[in-house]
N, C-alpha and C positions, 0 to 999 in steps of 0.2 A: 444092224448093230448100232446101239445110241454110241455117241462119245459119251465120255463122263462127264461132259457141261450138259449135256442135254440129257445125261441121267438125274444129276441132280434137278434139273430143272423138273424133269416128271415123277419123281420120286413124289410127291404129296399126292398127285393124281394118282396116283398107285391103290392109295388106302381106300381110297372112295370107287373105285372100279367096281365090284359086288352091288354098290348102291345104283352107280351112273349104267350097270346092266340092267337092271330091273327099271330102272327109269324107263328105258329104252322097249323092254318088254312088254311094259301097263300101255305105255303108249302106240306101240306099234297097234297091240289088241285092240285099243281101246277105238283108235281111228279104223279099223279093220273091221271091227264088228260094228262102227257105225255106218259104213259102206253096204254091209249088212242090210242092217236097219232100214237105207234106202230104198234097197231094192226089194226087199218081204214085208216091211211096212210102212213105206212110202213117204218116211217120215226125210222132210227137204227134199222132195224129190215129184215129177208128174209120173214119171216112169216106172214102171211095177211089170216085171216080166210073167208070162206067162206060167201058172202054177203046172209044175214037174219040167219045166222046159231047161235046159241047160242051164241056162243064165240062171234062174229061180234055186236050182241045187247050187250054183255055184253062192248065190245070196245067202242058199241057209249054212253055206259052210262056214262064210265069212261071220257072217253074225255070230252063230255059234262057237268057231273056231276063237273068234278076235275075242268073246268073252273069256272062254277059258284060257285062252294067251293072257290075258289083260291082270283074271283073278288067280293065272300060275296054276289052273287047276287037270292035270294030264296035263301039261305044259310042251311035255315032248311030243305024247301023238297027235296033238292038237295043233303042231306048228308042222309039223311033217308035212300034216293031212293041208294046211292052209300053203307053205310052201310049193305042193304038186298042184294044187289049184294055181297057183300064180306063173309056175311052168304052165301047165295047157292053156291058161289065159293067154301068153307072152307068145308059145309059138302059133296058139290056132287064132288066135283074135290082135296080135300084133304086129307080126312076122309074115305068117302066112305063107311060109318057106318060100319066100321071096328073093331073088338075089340082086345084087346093088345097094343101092343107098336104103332100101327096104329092108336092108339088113339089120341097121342099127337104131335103137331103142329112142334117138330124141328124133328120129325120125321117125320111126312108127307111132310114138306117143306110148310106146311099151315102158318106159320109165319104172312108174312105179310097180308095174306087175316085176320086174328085174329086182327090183331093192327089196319088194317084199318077200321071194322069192327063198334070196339071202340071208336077208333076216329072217326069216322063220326058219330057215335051214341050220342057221346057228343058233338058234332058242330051241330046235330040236335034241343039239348035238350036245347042248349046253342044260337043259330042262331050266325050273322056274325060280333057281339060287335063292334070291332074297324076297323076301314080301310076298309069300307063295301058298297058296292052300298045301300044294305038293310036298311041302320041306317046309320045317320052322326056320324062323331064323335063326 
């Protein structure tokens, strides 16, 4: 619960909320399906996994997914879908159902598979609001 000095103080950040979410959505996509990019067209990158191999699906969800996250287009099943990618990322390539200090993410380097994780968990729950093929504005 805010006080009321600190409502008013957030009260302007209020109206721009619809805007500073889709900020948050083009960009999440955007950087997501450049991750993408790396790995299915090697673009900034030497590494290029092997074509049908885990990684290689996991590359084309991300490119795909991050675009239509990005352009709000299926915005929900498309962050779902990039969400459960970032679960099996985080426990089978970060975790590794490990127990101890293996446990936690700035120790595995699971980091961003966790945040993106979330955020696309809530871009699912939320779809593509502003700036979105899905919904005009």
């Amino acid at each position: 619960e805010l006080s009321s000095e600190d409502g008013a103080l957030m009260k302007p950040l209020e109206k721009s909320a619809a805007h500073a979410y889709a900020l948050m959505r083009i960009v999440a996509g955007f950087i997501f399906a450049f991750h993408g990019s790396q790995k299915i067209l090697g673009i900034l990158s030497d590494f290029q996994p092997a074509v049908g191999s885990q990684l290689w699906f996991g590359g084309i969800i991300e490119l795909i997914g991050g675009l239509a996250i990005m352009l709000g287009f299926r915005s929900r099943v498309a962050a779902f879908i990039c969400s459960g990618e970032m679960a099996v990322a985080y426990f089978q390539f970060h975790w590794k159902f490990q127990m101890g200090p293996a446990f936690f993410p700035a120790v595995n380097k699971g980091e961003l598979a966790v945040l993106y994780c979330f955020v696309f968990l809530l871009i699912a729950c939320r779809g593509g609001i502003k700036w979105s093929l899905d919904k005009k504005d």
